[in-house]
C-alpha positions in Angstrom: 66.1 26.8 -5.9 67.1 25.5 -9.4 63.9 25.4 -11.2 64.0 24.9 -14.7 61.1 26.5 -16.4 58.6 24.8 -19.0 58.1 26.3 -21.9 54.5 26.0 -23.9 54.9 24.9 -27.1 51.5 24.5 -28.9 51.4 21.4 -31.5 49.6 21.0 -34.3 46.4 19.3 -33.0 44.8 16.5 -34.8 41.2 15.7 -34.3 40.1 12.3 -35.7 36.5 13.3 -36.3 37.6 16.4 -34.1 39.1 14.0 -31.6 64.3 4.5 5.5 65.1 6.9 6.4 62.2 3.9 7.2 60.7 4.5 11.1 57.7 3.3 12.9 56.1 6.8 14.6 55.6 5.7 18.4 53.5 8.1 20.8 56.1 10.3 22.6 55.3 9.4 26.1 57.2 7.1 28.9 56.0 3.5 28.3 53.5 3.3 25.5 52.2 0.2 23.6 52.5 0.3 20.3 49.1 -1.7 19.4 47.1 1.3 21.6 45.5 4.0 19.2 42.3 6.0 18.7 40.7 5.2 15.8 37.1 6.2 15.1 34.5 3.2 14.6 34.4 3.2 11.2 33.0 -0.5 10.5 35.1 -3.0 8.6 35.9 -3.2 4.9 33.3 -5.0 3.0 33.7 -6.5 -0.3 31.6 -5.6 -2.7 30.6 -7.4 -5.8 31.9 -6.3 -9.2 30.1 -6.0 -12.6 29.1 -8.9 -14.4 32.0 -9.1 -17.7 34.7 -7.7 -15.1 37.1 -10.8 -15.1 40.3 -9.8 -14.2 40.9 -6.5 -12.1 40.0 -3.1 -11.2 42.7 -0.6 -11.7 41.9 3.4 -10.3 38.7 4.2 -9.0 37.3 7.9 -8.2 34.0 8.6 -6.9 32.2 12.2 -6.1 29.6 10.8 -3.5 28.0 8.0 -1.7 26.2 7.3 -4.7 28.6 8.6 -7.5 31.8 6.5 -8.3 33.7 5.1 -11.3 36.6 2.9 -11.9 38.0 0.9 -14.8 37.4 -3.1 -14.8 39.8 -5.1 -16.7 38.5 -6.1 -19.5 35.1 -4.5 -19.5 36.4 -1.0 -19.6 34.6 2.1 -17.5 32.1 1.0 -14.5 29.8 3.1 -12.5 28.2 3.0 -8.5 25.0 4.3 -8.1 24.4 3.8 -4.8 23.4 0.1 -5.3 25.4 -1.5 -7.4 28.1 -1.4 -9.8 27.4 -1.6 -13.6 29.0 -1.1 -16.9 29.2 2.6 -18.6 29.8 2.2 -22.1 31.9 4.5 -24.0 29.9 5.0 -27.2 32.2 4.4 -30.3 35.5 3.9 -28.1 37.7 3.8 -30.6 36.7 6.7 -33.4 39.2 7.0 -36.5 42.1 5.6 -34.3 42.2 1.5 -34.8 43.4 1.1 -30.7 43.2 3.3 -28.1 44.7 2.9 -24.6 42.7 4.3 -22.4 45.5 5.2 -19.1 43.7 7.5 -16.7 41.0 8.9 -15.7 39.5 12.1 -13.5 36.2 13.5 -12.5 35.8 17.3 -12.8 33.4 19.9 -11.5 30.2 18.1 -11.1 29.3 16.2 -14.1 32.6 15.8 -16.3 34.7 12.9 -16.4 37.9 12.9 -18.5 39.9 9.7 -20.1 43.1 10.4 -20.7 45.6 7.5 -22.9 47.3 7.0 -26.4 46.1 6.6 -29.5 47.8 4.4 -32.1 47.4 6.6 -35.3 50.3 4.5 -37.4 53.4 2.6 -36.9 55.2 3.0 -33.9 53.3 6.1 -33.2 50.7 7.1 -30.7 49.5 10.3 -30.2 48.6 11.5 -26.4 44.3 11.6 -26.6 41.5 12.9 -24.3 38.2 12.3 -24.5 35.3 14.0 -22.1 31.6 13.2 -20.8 29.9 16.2 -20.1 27.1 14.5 -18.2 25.0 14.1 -20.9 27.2 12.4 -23.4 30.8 12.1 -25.0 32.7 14.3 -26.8 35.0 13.0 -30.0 38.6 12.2 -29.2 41.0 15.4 -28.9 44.7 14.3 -30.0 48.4 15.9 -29.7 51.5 14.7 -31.4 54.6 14.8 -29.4 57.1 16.6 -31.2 59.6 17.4 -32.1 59.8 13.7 -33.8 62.6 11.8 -33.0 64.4 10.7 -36.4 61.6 10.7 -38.4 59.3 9.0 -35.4 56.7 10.6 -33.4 57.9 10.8 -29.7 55.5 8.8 -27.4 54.5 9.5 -24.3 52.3 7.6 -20.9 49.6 9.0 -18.8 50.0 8.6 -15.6 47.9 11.0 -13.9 44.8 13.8 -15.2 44.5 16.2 -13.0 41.6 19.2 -13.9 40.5 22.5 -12.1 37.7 22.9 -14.7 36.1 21.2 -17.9 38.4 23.9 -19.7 41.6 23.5 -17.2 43.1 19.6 -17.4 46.0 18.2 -17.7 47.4 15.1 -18.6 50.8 13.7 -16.4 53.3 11.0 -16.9 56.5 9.8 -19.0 57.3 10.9 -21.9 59.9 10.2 -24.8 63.5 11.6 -24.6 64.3 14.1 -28.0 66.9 11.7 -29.7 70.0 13.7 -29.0 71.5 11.3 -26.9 72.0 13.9 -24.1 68.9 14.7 -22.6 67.1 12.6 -20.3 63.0 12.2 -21.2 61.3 15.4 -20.5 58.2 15.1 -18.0 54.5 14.6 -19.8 52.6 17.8 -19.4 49.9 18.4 -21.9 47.4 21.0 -21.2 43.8 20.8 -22.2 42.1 24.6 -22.2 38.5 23.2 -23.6 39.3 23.5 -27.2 43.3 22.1 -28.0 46.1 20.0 -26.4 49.1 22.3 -25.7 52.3 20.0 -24.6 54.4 21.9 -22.0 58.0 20.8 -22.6 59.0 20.3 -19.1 63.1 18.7 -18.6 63.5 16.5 -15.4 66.0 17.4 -13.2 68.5 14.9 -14.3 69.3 14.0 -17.8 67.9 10.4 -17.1 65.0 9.6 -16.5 61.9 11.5 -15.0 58.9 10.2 -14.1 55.7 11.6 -13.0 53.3 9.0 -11.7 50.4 10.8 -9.8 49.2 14.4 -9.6 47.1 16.0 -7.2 45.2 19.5 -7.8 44.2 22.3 -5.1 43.5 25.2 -7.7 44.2 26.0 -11.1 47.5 27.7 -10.2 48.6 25.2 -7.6 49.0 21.2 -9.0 51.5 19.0 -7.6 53.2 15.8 -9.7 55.5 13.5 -7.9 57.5 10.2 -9.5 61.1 9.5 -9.3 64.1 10.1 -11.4 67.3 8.7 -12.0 70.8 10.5 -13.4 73.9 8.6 -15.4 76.0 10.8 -12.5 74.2 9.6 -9.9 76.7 6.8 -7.9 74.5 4.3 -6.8 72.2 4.4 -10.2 68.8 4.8 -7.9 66.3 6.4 -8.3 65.6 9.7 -5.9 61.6 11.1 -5.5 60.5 13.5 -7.4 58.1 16.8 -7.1 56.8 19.4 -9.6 54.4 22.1 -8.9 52.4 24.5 -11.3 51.8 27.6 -10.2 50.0 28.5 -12.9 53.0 29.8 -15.4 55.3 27.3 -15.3 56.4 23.6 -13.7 59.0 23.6 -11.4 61.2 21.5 -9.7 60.7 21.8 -6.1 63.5 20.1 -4.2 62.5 17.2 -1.4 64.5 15.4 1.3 64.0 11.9 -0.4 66.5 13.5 -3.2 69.1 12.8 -0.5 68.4 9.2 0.3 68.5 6.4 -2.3 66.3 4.4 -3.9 63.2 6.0 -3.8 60.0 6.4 -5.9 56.8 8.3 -4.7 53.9 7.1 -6.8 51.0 8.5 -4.9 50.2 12.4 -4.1 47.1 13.6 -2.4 45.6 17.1 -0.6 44.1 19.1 1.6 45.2 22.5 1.4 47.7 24.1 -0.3 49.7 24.1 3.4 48.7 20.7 4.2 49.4 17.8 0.9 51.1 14.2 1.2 53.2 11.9 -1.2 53.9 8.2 -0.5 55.9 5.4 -2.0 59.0 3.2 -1.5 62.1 3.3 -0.3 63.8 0.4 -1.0 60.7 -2.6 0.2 59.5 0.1 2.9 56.9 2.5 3.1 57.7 6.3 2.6 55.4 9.4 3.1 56.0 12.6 3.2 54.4 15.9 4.0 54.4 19.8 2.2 53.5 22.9 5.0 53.5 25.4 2.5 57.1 25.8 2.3 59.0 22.8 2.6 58.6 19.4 2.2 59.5 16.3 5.7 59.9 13.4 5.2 57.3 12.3 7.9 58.0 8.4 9.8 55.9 5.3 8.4 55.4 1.7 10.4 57.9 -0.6 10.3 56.8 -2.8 8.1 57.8 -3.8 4.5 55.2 -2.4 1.4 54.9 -0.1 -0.9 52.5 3.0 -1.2 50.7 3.3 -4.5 47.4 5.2 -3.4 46.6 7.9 -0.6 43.4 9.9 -0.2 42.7 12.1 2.0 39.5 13.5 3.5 40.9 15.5 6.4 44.0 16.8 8.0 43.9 14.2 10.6 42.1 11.4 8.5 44.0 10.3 5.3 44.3 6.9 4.1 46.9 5.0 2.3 47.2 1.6 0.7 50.2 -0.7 -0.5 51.8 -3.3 -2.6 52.9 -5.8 0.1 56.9 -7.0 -0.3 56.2 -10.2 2.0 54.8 -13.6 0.4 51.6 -14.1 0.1 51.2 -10.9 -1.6 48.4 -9.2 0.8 47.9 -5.5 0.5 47.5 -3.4 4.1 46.1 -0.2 4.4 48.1 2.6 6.3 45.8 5.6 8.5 47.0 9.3 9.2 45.2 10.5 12.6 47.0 13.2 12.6 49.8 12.0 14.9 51.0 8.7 13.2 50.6 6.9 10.6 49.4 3.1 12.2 48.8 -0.3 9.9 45.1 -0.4 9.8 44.6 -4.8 8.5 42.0 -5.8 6.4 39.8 -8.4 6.8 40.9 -11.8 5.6 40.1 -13.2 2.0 39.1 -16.5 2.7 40.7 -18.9 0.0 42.5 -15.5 -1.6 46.7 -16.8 -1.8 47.0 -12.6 -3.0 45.1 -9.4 -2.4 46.2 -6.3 -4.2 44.5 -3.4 -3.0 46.6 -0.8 -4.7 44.3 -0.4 -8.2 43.0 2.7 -6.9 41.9 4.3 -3.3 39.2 7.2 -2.9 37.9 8.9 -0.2 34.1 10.4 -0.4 34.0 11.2 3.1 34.5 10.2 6.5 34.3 6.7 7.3 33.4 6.4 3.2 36.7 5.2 1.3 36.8 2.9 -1.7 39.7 0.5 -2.4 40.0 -1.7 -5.6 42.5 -4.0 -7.4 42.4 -7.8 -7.7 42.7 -11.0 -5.8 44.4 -14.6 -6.7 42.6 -17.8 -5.7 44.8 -20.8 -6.8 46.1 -19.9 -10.4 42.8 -17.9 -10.7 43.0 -14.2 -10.9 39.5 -12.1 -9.9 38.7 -8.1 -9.9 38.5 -6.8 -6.0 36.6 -3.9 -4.4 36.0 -3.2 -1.3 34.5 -0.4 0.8 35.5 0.9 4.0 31.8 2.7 5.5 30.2 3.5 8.7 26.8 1.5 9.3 25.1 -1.5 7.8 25.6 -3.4 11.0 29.4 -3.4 10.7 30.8 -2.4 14.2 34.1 -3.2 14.6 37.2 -1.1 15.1 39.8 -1.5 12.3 42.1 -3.8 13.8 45.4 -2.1 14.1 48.9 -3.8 13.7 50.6 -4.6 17.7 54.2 -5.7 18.0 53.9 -5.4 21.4 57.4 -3.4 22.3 58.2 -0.6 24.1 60.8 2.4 24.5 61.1 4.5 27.1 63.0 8.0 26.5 63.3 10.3 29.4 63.5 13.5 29.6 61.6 14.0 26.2 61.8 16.8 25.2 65.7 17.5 26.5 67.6 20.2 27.1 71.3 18.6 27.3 70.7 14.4 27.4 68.0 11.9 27.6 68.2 8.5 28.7 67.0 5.9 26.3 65.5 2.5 27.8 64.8 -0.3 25.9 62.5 -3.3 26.6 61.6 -5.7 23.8 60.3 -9.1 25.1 63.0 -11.6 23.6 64.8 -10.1 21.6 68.5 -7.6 21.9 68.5 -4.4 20.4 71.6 -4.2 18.2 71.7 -0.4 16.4 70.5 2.8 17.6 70.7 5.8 15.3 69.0 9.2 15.5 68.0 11.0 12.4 66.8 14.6 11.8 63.3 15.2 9.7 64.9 15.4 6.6 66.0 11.8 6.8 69.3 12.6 7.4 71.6 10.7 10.1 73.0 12.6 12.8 74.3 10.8 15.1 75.1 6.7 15.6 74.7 5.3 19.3 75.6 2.0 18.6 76.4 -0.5 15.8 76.3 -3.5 17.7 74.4 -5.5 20.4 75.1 -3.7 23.8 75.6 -5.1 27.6 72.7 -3.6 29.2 69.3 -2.4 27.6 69.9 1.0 28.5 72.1 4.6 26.8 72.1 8.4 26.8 71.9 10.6 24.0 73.6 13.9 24.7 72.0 15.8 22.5 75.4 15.9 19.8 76.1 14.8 16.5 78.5 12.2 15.3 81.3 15.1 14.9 80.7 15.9 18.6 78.9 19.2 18.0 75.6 19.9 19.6 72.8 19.4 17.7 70.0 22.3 16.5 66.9 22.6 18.3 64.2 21.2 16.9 62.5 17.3 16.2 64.3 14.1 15.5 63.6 10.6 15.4 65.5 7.7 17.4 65.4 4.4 15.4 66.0 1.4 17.0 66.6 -2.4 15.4 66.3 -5.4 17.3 68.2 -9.0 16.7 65.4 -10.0 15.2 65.6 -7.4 12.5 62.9 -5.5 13.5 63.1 -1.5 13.8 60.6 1.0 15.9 61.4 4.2 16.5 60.5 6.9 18.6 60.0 11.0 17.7 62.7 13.3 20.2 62.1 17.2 20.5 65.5 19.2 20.8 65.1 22.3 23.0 67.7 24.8 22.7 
C-alpha cells in the first residue's frame, strides 16, 4: 500500500491575545416488492422552529443528548437546544485582535467542550487557520497557525472542513489547503493538530499532484480518525475526480486505497462510525448516491437506491441503524433521507413542505439516539429563502412509519446463491428492460448480458466473465435498466 507519510512540522504559533457503480439493493429472495421493508416506528420528522435573528439557514448541527444540541444559523452565528427550544449562544468577543474571522466548523468533545474551528484574516491576503474552545464554563482566546512555508512571500491558506477531537487536548482541524508554489505539487491535505496548548500543521501530500480534498472526518480513538474528500490528478484521462480516504493511526496519515479510485467522478463528502470494523462514507458519483463501507481491512463499495442525489451527511447510531441525507439532482430541489437497516439502504421521504418550491436538508445530520436524529439546512418559498430544522423522534403523538420510496418492480433470480448458472426473470409493469450487467463489490464490471432490448423477459447468467472465464466465488450485484431509464438491481452470491 503506497502510503505517503506526514511529516509534523511545528509553526510558529501566534496567539492574538493568546489566540454507479450506482445500484438499488433489492432483498435476495424470488419475487420481492421493492416498497416492502421493516422499519421501526419511529414517528415522522417534525419541523421545529428556529431562533428568532436566524434568517437564512442552518449549516452543521451536532448534539450530545435529547436536551444538548448546537448548530450554526446563518446569520446569527452559534445556537443551542435545551430540550425546549432553540436559542442564541453568543460567542463573547468573536472576533479578538483579528478584524474577521470565518468561523468553518465546529465539534463537541468529551462532555462539556465545544471547538470552532475557521480562518482568521490577520492581513492582506492572509488568513491564518484559528481555533477557539468553550470549556463549559466559558471561552478560551483564539489559538492561530500560519501555514508555511509561504508561498512567494504570501502566507499559504487553508479551509476547514471537518474538527474531529478525542480529547480537549487531542483535535484536529481537516480540509483543503494551499499548494507550496512550486508548480509541481498538488495542495497538500489540511491537518493541523491541537494538543491543548499549540497548533502543529502535519504536512500531509494527496495522492495525486492535483488536487486533494478532505471534506469530513470521523473519530473512533485518538489513534484511529478517518478523512475522506476526493482528489483529482493532471494524469488522470477523464479529469474526474476519484474518492478519497486517510486514516491516522496515531503517527502518521495515510492514504488508504478505496474501490471508488477505480470509477470516475466521484466525491465522498460525508464519513461516520461505529467501530473501528464497522465505519461508512457517502457522496456522489456522477448525480447518484454512493456509500461505502470499511470492515477493518478493506473498504466495498456497498449498493445505494436508484435514485438521483447526493450524500452530504450520515450519522450513525447503530450497525443496523444509520442515517443519511442528500442534495437532490431533480428540480424542485427537495432533499430525501436515505436508512441503513442493516441489509439495504431504502429512501426513507420526508414529509411535505407546504408552499416550500426547495428543501435542503443536507446543512448537517446528527444522531443522539435511536429514533432521535436531527436534520438542518434551509428551505425556498417563492424567491424567499428560510433556515430549516427538523427532527426525526419517537413519541409526541407522531405514529406513522416513515414512508419508504416503492417503484413497484420486481426480479426474480433463481437459483440464488449458484453454483454453475442462475436464471434471471424480469417483470417490470410497462416498461422493457434494455441492459443487464453484473458487477463485483468493488464496483467493477464483470460481465455484460445485454446491451440492448431483448425478445423475451427472461436470461441465464453462467456464472463467467466477459473473457469467458468463470468467475470467483464470492458476492455480486446484477443491475438492470429499463426503457424508461430506470435501474434496480439485485445482490447474487457465487458459490464455488
Amino acid at each position: 500500500m503506497n502510503a505517503p507519510e506526514s511529516s509534523p512540522r511545528e509553526n510558529a504559533l501566534r496567539a492574538p491575545g493568546t489566540r454507479s457503480v450506482l445500484m438499488a439493493t433489492i432483498v435476495v429472495g424470488a419475487v420481492l416488492a421493492r416498497a416492502a421493508a421493516a422499519q421501526p416506528t419511529c414517528g415522522e420528522w417534525n419541523q421545529v422552529d428556529p431562533p428568532a435573528g436566524a434568517t437564512n439557514a442552518v449549516t452543521e448541527v451536532e448534539a450530545r443528548s435529547a436536551d444538548d444540541a448546537f448548530a450554526f444559523a446563518i446569520p446569527l452565528g452559534l445556537i443551542h437546544w435545551d430540550g425546549t427550544a432553540w436559542s442564541e449562544f453568543p460567542i463573547t468577543d468573536p472576533f479578538g485582535d483579528y478584524p474577521l474571522v470565518w468561523i468553518d466548523e465546529f465539534d463537541l468533545v468529551g462532555p462539556s467542550h465545544l471547538f470552532l474551528a475557521g480562518r482568521g484574516d490577520t492581513g492582506p491576503f492572509s488568513n491564518d487557520q484559528v481555533l477557539r474552545f468553550w470549556d463549559g464554563t466559558g471561552w478560551s482566546d483564539w489559538e492561530s497557525l500560519t501555514l508555511e512555508p509561504d508561498i512567494q512571500g504570501w502566507p499559504r491558506n487553508g479551509a476547514a472542513n471537518a474538527v474531529v477531537g478525542a480529547a480537549p487536548d487531542d483535535v484536529w482541524i481537516l480540509g483543503i489547503a494551499d499548494s507550496f508554489g512550486d508548480g509541481v505539487s498538488g495542495n497538500p491535505l489540511l491537518t493541523v493538530h491541537w494538543d491543548g496548548s499549540q497548533l502543529i500543521e502535519y504536512i500531509t501530500p494527496g495522492p495525486n499532484n492535483r488536487q486533494n480534498n478532505v471534506y469530513d472526518a470521523v473519530g473512533i480513538a485518538s489513534d484511529d480518525i478517518w478523512a475522506v474528500g476526493g482528489y483529482n490528478n493532471t494524469n488522470n484521462p477523464d479529469g474526474r475526480f476519484r474518492g478519497l480516504t486517510y486514516h491516522w493511526d496515531g503517527t502518521s496519515w495515510s492514504h488508504i486505497p478505496n474501490p471508488s479510485e477505480d470509477i470516475t467522478e466521484v466525491n465522498l463528502y460525508a464519513v461516520t462510525a461505529i467501530a473501528s470494523d464497522d465505519v461508512w462514507a457517502a457522496g456522489g458519483h456522477g448525480a447518484s448516491p454512493f456509500f461505502m463501507h470499511w470492515d477493518g481491512s478493506e473498504w466495498n463499495v456497498v449498493p445505494s437506491p436508484a435514485t438521483t442525489g447526493t450524500v452530504y451527511k450520515i450519522a450513525a447510531i447503530a450497525s443496523d441503524d444509520v442515517w443519511a441525507v442528500d442534495h437532490a439532482a431533480q428540480v424542485p430541489v427537495i432533499g430525501k433521507f436515505y436508512h441503513w437497516d442493516g441489509v439495504a439502504w431504502r429512501i426513507v421521504l420526508p414529509p411535505d413542505v407546504p408552499g416550500a418550491t426547495a428543501v435542503e436538508r443536507h446543512g448537517g445530520l446528527a444522531a443522539v439516539g435511536e429514533c432521535d436524529v436531527w436534520a438542518v439546512g434551509s428551505l425556498q418559498v417563492g424567491q424567499n429563502m428560510a433556515p430549516f430544522i427538523e427532527r426525526l423522534q419517537s413519541g409526541g403523538g407522531a405514529t406513522a412509519v416513515p414512508t419508504l420510496a416503492s417503484d413497484a418492480s420486481y426480479l426474480e433470480v433463481s437459483p440464488n446463491p449458484l453454483l454453475h448458472s442462475t436464471r434471471i426473470r424480469f417483470a417490470i409493469p410497462g416498461e422493457v428492460p434494455n441492459r443487464a450487467r453484473i458487477y463485483n463489490v468493488r464496483g467493477r464490471r464483470v460481465r455484460t448480458l445485454f446491451e440492448e432490448s431483448i425478445s423475451g423477459n427472461a436470461v441465464t447468467w453462467d456464472g463467467r466473465d466477459d473473457a469467458g472465464g468463470r468467475v470467483p466465488g464470492g458476492v455480486y450485484f446484477l443491475r438492470v435498466e429499463s426503457s424508461a431509464g430506470r435501474a434496480f438491481t439485485e445482490k447474487l452470491t457465487v458459490v464455488r
